[in-house]
N, CA, C and O atoms as a GROMACS GRO file, in nm:
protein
  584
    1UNK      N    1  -3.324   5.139   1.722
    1UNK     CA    2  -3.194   5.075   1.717
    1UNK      C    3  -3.085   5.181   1.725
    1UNK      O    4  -3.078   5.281   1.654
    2UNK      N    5  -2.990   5.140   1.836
    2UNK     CA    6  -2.897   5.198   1.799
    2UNK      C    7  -2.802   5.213   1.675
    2UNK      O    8  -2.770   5.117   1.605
    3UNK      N    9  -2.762   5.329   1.656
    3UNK     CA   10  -2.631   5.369   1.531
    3UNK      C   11  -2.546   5.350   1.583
    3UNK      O   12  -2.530   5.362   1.704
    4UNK      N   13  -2.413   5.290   1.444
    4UNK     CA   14  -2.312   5.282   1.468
    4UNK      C   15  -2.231   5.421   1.504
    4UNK      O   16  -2.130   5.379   1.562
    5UNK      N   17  -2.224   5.550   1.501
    5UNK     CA   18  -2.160   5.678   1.520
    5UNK      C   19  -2.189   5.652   1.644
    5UNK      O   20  -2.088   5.621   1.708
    6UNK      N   21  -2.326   5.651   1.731
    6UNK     CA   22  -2.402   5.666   1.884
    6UNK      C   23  -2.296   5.569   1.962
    6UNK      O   24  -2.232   5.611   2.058
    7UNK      N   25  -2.285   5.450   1.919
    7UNK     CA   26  -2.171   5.352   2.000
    7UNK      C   27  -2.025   5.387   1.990
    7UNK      O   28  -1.949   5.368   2.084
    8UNK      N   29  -1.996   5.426   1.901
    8UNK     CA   30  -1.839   5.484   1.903
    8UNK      C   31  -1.823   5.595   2.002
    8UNK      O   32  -1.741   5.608   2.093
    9UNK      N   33  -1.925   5.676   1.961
    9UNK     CA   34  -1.927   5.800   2.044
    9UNK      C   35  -1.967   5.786   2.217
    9UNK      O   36  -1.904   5.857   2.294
   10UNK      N   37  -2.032   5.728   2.251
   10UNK     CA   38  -2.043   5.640   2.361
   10UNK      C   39  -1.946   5.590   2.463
   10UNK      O   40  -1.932   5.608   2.584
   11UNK      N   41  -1.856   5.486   2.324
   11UNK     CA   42  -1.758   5.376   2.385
   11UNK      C   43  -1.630   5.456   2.437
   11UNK      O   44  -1.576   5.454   2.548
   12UNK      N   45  -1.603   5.520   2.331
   12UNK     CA   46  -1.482   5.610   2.318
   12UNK      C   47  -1.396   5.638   2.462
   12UNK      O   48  -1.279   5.603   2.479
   13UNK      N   49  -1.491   5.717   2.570
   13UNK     CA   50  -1.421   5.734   2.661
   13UNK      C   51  -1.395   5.650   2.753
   13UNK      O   52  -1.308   5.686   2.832
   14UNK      N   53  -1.455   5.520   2.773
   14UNK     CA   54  -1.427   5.397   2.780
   14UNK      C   55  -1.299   5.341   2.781
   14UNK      O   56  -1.223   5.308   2.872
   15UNK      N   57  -1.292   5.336   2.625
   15UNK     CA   58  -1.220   5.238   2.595
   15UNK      C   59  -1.083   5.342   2.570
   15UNK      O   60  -0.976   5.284   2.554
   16UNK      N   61  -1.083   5.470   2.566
   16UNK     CA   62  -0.945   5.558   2.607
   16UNK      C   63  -0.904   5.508   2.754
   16UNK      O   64  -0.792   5.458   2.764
   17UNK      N   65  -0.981   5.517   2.864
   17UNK     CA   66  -0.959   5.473   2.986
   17UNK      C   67  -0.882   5.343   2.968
   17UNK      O   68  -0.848   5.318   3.084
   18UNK      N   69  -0.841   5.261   2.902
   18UNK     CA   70  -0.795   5.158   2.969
   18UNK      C   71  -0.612   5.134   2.921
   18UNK      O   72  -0.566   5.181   2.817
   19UNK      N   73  -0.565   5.087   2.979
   19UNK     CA   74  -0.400   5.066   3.008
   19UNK      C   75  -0.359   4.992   2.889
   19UNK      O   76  -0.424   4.922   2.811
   20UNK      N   77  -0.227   5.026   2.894
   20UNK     CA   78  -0.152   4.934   2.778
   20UNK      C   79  -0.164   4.778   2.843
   20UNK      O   80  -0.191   4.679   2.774
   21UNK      N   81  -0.144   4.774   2.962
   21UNK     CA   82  -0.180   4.604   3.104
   21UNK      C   83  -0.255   4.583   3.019
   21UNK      O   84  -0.238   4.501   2.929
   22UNK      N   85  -0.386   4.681   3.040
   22UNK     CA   86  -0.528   4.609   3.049
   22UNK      C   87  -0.563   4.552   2.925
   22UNK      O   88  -0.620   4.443   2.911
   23UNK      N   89  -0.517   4.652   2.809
   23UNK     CA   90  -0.521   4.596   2.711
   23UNK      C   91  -0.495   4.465   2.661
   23UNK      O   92  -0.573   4.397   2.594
   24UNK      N   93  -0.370   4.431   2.701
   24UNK     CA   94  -0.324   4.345   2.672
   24UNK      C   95  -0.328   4.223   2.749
   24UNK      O   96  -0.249   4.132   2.724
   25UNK      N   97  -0.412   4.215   2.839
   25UNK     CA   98  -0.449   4.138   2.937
   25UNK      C   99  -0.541   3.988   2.853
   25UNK      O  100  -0.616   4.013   2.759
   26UNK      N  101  -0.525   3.872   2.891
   26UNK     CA  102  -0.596   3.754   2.831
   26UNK      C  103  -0.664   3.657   2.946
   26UNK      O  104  -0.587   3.616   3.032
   27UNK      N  105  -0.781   3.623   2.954
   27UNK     CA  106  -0.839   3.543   3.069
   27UNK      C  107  -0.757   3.388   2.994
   27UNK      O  108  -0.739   3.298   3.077
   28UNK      N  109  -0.726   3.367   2.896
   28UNK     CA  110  -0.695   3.239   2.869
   28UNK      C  111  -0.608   3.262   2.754
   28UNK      O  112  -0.617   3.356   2.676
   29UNK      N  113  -0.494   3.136   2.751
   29UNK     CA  114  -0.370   3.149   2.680
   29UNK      C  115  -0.464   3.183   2.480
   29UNK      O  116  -0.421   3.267   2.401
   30UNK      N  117  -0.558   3.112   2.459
   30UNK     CA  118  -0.555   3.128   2.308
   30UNK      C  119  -0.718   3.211   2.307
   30UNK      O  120  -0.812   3.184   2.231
   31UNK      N  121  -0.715   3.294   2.393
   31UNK     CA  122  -0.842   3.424   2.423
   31UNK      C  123  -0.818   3.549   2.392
   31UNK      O  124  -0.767   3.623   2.477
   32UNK      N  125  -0.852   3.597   2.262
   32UNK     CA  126  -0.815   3.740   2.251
   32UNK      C  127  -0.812   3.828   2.359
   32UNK      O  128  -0.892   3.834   2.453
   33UNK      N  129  -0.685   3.916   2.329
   33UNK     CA  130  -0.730   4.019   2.440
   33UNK      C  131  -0.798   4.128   2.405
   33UNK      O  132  -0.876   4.111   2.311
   34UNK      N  133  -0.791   4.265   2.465
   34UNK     CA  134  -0.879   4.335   2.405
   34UNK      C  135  -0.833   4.420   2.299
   34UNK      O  136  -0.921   4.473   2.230
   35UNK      N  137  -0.727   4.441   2.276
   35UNK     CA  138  -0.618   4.496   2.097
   35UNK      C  139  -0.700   4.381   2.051
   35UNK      O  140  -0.808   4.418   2.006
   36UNK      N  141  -0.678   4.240   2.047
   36UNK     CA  142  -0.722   4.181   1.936
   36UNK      C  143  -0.900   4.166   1.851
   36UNK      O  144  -0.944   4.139   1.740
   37UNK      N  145  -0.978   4.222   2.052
   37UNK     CA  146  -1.073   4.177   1.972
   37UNK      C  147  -1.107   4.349   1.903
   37UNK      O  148  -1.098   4.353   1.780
   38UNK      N  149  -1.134   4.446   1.954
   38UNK     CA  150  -1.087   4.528   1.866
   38UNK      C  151  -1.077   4.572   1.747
   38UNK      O  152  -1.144   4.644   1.673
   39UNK      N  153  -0.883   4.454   1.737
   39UNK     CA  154  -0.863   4.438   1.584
   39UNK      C  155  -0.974   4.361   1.475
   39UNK      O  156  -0.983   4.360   1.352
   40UNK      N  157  -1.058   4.294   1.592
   40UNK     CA  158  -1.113   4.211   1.499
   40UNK      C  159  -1.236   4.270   1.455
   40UNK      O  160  -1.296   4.225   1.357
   41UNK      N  161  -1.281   4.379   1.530
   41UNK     CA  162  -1.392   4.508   1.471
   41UNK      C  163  -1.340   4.539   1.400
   41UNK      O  164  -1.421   4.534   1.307
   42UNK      N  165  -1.216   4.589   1.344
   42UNK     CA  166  -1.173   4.660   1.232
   42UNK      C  167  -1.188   4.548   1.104
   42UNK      O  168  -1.232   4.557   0.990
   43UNK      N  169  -1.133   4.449   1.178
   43UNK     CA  170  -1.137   4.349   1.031
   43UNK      C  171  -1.299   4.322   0.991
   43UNK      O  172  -1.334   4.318   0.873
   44UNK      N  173  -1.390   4.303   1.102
   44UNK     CA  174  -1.506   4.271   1.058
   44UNK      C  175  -1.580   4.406   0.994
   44UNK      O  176  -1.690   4.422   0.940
   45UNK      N  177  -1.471   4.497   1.024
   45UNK     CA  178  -1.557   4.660   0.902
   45UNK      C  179  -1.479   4.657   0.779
   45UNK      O  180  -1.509   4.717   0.676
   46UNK      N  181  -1.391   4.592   0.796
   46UNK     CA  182  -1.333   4.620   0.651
   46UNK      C  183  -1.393   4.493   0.535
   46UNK      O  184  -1.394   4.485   0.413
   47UNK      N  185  -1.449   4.388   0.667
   47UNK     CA  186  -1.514   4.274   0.566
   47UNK      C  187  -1.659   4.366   0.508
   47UNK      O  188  -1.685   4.410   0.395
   48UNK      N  189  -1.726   4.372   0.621
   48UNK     CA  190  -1.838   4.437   0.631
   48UNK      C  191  -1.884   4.557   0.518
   48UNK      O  192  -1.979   4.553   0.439
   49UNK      N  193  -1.796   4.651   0.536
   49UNK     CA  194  -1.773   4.744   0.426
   49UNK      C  195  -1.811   4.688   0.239
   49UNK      O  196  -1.900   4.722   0.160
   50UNK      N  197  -1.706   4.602   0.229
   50UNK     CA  198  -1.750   4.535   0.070
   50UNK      C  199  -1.911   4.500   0.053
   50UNK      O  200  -1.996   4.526  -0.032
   51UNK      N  201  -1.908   4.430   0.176
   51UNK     CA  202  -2.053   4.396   0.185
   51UNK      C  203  -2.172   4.459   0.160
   51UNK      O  204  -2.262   4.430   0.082
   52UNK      N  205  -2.152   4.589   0.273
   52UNK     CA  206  -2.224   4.679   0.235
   52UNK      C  207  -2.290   4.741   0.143
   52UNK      O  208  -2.407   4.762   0.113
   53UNK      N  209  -2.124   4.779   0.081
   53UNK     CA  210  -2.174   4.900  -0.090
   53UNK      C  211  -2.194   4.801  -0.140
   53UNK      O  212  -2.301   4.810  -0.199
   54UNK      N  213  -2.132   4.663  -0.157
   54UNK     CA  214  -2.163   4.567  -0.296
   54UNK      C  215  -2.362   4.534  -0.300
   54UNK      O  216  -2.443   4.542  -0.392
   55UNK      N  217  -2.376   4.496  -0.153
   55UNK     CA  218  -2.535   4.480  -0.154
   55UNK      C  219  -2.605   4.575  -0.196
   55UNK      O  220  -2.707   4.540  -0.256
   56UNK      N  221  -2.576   4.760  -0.181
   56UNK     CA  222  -2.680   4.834  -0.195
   56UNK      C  223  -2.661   4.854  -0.395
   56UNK      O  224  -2.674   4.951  -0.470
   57UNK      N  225  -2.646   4.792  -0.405
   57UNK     CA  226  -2.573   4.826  -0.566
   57UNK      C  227  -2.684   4.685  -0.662
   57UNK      O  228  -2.764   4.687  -0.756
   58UNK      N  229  -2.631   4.590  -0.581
   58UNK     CA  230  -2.661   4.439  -0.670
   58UNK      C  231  -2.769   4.341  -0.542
   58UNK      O  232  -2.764   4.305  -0.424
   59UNK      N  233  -2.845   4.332  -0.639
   59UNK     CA  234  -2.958   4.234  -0.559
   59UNK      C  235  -2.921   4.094  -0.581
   59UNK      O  236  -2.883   4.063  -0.694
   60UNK      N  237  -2.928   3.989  -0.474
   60UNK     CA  238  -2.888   3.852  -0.449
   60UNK      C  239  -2.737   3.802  -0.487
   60UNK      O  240  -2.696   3.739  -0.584
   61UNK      N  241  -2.668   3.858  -0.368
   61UNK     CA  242  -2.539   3.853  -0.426
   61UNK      C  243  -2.535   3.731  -0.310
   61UNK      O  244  -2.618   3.714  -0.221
   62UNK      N  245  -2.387   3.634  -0.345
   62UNK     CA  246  -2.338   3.524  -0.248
   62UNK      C  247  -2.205   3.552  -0.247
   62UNK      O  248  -2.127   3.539  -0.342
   63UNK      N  249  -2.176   3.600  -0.114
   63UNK     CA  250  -2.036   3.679  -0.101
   63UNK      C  251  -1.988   3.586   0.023
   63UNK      O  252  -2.066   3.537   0.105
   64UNK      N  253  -1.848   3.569   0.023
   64UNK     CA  254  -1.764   3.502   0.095
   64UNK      C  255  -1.786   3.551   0.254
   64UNK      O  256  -1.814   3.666   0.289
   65UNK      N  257  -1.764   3.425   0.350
   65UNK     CA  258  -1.730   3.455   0.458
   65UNK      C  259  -1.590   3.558   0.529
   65UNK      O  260  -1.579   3.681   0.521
   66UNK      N  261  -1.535   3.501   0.569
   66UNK     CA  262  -1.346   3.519   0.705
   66UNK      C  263  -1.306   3.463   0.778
   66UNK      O  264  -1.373   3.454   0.882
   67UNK      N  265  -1.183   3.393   0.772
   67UNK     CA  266  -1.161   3.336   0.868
   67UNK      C  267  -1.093   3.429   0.949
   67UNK      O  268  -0.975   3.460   0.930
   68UNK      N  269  -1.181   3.484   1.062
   68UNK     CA  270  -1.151   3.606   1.181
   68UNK      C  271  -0.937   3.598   1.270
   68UNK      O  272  -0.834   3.659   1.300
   69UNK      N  273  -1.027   3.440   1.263
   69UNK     CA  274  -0.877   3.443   1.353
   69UNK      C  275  -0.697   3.446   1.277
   69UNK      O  276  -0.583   3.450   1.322
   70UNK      N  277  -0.757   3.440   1.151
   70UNK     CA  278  -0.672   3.447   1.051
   70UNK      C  279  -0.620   3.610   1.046
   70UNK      O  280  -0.509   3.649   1.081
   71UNK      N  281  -0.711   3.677   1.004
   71UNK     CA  282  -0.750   3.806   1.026
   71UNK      C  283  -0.659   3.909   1.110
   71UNK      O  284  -0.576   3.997   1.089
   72UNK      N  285  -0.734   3.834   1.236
   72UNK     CA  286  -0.612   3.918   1.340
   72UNK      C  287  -0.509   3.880   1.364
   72UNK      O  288  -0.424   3.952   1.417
   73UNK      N  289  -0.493   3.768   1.334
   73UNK     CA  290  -0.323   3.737   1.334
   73UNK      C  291  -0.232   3.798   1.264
   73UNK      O  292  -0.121   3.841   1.297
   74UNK      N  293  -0.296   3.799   1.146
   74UNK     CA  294  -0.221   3.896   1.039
   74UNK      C  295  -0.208   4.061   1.083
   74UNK      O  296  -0.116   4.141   1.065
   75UNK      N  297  -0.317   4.074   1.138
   75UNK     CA  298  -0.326   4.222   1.193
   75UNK      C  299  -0.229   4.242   1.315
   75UNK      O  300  -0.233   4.353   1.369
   76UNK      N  301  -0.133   4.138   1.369
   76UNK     CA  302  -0.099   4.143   1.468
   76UNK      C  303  -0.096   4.288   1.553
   76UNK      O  304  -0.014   4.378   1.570
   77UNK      N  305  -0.211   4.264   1.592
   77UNK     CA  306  -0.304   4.353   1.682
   77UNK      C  307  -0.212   4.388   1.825
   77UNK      O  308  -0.160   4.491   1.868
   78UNK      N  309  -0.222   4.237   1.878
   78UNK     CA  310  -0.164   4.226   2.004
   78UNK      C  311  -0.022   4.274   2.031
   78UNK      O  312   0.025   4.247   2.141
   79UNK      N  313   0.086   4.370   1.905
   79UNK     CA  314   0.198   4.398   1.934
   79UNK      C  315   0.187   4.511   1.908
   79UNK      O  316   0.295   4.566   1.931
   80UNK      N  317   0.086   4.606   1.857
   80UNK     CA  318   0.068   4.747   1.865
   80UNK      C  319   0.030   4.790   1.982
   80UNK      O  320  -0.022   4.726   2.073
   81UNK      N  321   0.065   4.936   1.978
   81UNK     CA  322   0.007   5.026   2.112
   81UNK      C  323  -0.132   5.046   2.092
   81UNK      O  324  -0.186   5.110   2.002
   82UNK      N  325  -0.185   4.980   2.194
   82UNK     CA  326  -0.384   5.072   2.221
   82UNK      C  327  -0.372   5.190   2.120
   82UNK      O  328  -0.415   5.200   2.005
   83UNK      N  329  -0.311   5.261   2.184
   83UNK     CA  330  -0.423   5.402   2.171
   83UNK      C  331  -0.402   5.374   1.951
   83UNK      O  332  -0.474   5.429   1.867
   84UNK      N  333  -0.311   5.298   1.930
   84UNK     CA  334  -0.295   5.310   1.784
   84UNK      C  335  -0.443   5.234   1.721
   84UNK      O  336  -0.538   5.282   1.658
   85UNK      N  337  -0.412   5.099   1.769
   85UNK     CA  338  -0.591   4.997   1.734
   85UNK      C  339  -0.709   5.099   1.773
   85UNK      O  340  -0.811   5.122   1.707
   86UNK      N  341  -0.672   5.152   1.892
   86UNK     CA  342  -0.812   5.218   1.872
   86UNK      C  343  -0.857   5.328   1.817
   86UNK      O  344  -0.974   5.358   1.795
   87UNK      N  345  -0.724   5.413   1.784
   87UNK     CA  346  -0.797   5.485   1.672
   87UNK      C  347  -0.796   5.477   1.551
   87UNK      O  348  -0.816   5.559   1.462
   88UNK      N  349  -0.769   5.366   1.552
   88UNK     CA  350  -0.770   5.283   1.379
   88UNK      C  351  -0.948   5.222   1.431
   88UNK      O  352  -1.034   5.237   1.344
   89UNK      N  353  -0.980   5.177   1.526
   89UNK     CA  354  -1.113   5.120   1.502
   89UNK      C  355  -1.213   5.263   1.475
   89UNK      O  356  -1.290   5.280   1.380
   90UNK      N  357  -1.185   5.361   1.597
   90UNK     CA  358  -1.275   5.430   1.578
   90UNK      C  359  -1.303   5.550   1.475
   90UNK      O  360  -1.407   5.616   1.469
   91UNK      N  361  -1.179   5.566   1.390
   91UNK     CA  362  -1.229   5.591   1.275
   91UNK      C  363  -1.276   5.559   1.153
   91UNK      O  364  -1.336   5.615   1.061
   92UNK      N  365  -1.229   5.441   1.180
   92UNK     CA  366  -1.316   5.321   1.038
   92UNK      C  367  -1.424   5.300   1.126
   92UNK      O  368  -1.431   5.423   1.136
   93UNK      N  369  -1.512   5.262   1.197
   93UNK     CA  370  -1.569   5.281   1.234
   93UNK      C  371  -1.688   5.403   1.234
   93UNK      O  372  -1.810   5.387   1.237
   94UNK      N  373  -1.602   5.546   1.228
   94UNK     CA  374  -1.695   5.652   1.188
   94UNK      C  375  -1.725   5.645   1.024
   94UNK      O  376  -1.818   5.695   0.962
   95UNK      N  377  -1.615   5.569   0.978
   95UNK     CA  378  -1.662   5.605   0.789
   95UNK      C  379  -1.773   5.536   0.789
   95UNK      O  380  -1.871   5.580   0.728
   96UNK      N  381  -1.776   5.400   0.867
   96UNK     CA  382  -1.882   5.293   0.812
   96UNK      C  383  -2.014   5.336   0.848
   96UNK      O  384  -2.109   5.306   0.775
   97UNK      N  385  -2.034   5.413   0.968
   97UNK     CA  386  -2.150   5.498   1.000
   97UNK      C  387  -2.184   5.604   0.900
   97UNK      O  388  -2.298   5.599   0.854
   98UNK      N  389  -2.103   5.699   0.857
   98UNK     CA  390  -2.136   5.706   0.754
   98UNK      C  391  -2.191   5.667   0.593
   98UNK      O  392  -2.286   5.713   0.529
   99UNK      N  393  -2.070   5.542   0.553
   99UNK     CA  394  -2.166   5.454   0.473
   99UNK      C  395  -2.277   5.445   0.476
   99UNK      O  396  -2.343   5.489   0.382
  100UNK      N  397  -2.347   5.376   0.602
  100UNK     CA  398  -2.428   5.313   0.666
  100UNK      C  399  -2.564   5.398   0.619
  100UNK      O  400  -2.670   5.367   0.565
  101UNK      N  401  -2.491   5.548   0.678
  101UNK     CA  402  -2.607   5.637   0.694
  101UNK      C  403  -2.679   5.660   0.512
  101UNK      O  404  -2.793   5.677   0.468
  102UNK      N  405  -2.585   5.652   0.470
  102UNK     CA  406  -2.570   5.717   0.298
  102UNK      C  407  -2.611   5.535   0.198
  102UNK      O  408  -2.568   5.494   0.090
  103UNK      N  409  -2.662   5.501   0.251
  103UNK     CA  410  -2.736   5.352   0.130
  103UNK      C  411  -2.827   5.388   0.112
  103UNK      O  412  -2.883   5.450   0.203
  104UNK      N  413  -2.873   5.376   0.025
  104UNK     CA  414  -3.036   5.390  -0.069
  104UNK      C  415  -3.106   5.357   0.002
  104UNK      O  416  -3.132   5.239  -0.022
  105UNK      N  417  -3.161   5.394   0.086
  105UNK     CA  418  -3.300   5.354   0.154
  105UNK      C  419  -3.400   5.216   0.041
  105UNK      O  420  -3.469   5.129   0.093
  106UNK      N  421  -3.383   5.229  -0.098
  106UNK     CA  422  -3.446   5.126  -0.145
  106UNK      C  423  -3.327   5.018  -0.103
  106UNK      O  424  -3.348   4.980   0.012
  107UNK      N  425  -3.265   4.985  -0.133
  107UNK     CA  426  -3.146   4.907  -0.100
  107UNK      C  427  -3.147   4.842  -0.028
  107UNK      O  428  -3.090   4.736  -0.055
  108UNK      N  429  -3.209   4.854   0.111
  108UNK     CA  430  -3.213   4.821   0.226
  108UNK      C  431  -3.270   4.643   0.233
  108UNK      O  432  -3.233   4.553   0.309
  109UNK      N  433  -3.369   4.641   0.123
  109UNK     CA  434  -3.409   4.546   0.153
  109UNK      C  435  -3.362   4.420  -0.006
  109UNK      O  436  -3.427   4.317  -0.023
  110UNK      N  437  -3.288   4.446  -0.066
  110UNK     CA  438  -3.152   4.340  -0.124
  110UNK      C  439  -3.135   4.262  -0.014
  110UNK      O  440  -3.143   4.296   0.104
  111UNK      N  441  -3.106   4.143  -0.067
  111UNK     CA  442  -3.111   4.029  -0.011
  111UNK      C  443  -2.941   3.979  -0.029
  111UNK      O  444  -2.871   4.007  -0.126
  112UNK      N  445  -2.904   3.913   0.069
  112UNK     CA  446  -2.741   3.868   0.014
  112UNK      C  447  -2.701   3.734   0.092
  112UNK      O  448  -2.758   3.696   0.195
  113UNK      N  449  -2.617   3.682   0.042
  113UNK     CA  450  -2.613   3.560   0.135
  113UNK      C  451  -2.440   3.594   0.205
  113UNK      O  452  -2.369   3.686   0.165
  114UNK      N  453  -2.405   3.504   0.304
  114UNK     CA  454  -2.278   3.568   0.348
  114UNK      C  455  -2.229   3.429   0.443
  114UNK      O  456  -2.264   3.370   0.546
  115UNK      N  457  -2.116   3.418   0.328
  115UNK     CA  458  -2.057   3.306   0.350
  115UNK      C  459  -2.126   3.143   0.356
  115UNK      O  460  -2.089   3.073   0.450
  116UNK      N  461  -2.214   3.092   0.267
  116UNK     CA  462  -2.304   3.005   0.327
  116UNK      C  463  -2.455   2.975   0.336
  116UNK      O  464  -2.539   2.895   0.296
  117UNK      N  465  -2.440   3.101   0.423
  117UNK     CA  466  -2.567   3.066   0.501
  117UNK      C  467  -2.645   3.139   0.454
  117UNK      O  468  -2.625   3.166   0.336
  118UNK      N  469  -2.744   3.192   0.509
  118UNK     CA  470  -2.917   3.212   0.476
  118UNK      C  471  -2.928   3.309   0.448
  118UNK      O  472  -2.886   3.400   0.519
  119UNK      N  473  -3.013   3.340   0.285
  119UNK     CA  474  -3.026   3.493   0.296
  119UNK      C  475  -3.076   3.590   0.405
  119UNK      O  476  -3.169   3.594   0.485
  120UNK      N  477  -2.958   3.676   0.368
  120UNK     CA  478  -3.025   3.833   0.486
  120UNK      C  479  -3.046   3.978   0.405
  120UNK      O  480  -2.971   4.016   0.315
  121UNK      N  481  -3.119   4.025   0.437
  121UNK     CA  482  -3.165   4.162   0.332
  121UNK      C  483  -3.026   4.311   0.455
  121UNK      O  484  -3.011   4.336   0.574
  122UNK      N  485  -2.964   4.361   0.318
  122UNK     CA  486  -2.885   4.428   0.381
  122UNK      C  487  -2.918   4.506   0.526
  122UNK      O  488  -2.838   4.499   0.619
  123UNK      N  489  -3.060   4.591   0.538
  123UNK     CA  490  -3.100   4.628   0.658
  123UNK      C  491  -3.074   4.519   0.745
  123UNK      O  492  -2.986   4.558   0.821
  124UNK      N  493  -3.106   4.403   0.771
  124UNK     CA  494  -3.042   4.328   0.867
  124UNK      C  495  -2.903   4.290   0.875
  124UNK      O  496  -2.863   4.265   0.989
  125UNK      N  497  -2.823   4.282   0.782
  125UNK     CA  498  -2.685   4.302   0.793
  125UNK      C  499  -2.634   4.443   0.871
  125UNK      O  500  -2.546   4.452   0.956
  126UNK      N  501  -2.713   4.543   0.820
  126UNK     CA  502  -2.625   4.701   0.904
  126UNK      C  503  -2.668   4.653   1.037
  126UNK      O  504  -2.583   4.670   1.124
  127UNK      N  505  -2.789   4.591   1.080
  127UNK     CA  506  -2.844   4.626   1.233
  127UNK      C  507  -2.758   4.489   1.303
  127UNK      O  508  -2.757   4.465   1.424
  128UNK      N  509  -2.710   4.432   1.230
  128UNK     CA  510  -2.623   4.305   1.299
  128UNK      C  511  -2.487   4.352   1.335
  128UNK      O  512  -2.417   4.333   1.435
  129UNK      N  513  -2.466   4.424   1.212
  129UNK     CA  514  -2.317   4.494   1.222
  129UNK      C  515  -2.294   4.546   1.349
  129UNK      O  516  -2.216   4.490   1.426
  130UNK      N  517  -2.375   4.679   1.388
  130UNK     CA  518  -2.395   4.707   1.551
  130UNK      C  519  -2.393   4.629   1.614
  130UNK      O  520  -2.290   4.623   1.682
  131UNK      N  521  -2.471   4.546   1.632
  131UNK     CA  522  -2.517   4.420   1.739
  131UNK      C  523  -2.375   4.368   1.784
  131UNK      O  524  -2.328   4.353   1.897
  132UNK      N  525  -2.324   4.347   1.664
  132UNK     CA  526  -2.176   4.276   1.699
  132UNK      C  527  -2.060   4.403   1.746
  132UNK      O  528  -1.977   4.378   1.833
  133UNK      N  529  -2.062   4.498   1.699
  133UNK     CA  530  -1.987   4.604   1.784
  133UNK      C  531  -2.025   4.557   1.903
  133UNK      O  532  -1.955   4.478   1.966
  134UNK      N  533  -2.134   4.599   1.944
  134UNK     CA  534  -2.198   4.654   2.141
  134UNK      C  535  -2.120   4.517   2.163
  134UNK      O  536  -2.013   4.524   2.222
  135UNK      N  537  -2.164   4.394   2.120
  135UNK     CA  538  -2.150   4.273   2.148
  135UNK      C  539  -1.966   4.200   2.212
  135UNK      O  540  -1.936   4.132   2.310
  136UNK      N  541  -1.904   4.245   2.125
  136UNK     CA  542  -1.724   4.250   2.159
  136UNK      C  543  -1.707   4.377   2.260
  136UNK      O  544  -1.665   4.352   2.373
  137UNK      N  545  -1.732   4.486   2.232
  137UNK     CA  546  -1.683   4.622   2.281
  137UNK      C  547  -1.689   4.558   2.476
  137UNK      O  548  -1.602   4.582   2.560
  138UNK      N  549  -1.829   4.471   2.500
  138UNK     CA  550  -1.869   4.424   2.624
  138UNK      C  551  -1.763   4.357   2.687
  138UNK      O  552  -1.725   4.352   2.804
  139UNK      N  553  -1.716   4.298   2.567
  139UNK     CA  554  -1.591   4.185   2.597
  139UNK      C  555  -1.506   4.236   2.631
  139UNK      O  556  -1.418   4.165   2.682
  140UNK      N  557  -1.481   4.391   2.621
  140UNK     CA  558  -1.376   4.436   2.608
  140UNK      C  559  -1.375   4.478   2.760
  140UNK      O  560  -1.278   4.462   2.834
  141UNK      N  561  -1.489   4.530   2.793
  141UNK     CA  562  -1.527   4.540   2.962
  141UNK      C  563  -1.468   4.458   3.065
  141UNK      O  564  -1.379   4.478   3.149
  142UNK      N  565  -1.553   4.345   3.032
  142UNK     CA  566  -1.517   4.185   3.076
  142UNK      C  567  -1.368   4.169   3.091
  142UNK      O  568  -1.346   4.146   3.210
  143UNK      N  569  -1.237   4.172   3.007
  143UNK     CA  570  -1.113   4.156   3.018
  143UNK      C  571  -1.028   4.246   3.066
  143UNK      O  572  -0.915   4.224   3.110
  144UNK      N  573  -1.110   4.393   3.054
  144UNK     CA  574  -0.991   4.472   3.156
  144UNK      C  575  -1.044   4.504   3.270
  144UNK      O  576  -0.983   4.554   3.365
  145UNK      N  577  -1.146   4.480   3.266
  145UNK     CA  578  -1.200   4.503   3.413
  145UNK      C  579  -1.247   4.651   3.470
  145UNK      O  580  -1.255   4.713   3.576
  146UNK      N  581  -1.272   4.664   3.336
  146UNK     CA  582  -1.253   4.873   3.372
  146UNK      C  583  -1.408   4.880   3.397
  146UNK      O  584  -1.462   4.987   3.425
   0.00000   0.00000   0.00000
């Protein structure tokens, strides 16, 4: 599996490549663009984050969901400059790889529920966490066209 540091480090020159346009570019009136979705990696690390240390600490915890789109609205993402969101993602982003790297290996397998739904043992929470980076970052492809 990929690490979260390996995808930042990866994406990076990427996602420097693209325009204040492109950025801000939307295939549809209520479709994030790519500042927002982005912003919404940052918000889903700063959710993510609690998550994290709280799981490697306490076994069977039931911790709240986000409402995302709430999230970035508040973050009003879409009226900052790129290069600012993105290096607000990609250094929260490097802490959480760090985190990531630094949990108790026993830890890993704490169980937590999140928002709802079905328990997941933190190791599958970190490897989802990625999943959903690669997963938006694509999106981010997709809308500027770069």
């Amino acid at each position: 599996m990929t690490n979260l540091a390996e995808v930042v480090a990866k994406q990076l020159p990427f996602l420097r490549s693209i325009t204040e346009e492109q950025a801000e570019r939307r295939p549809a009136p209520d479709v994030w663009c790519a500042k927002e979705i982005l912003g919404h990696l940052i918000d889903s690390g700063v959710n993510n984050h609690a998550r994290f240390v709280r799981a490697s600490r306490e076994e069977g915890l039931d911790l709240p969901g986000y409402d995302q789109n709430a999230w970035v609205e508040a973050g009003t993402y879409s009226g900052r400059p790129w290069a600012d969101v993105l290096e607000l993602w990609a250094g929260y982003q490097q802490h959480l790889a760090q985190v990531m790297a630094s949990l108790p290996v026993s830890s890993l397998d704490h169980t937590l529920r999140v928002g709802g739904g079905e328990p997941v043992t933190l190791r599958f929470l970190t490897q989802e966490y990625v999943t959903h980076q690669v997963h938006h970052l694509a999106q981010i492809r997709e809308r500027t066209g770069v």
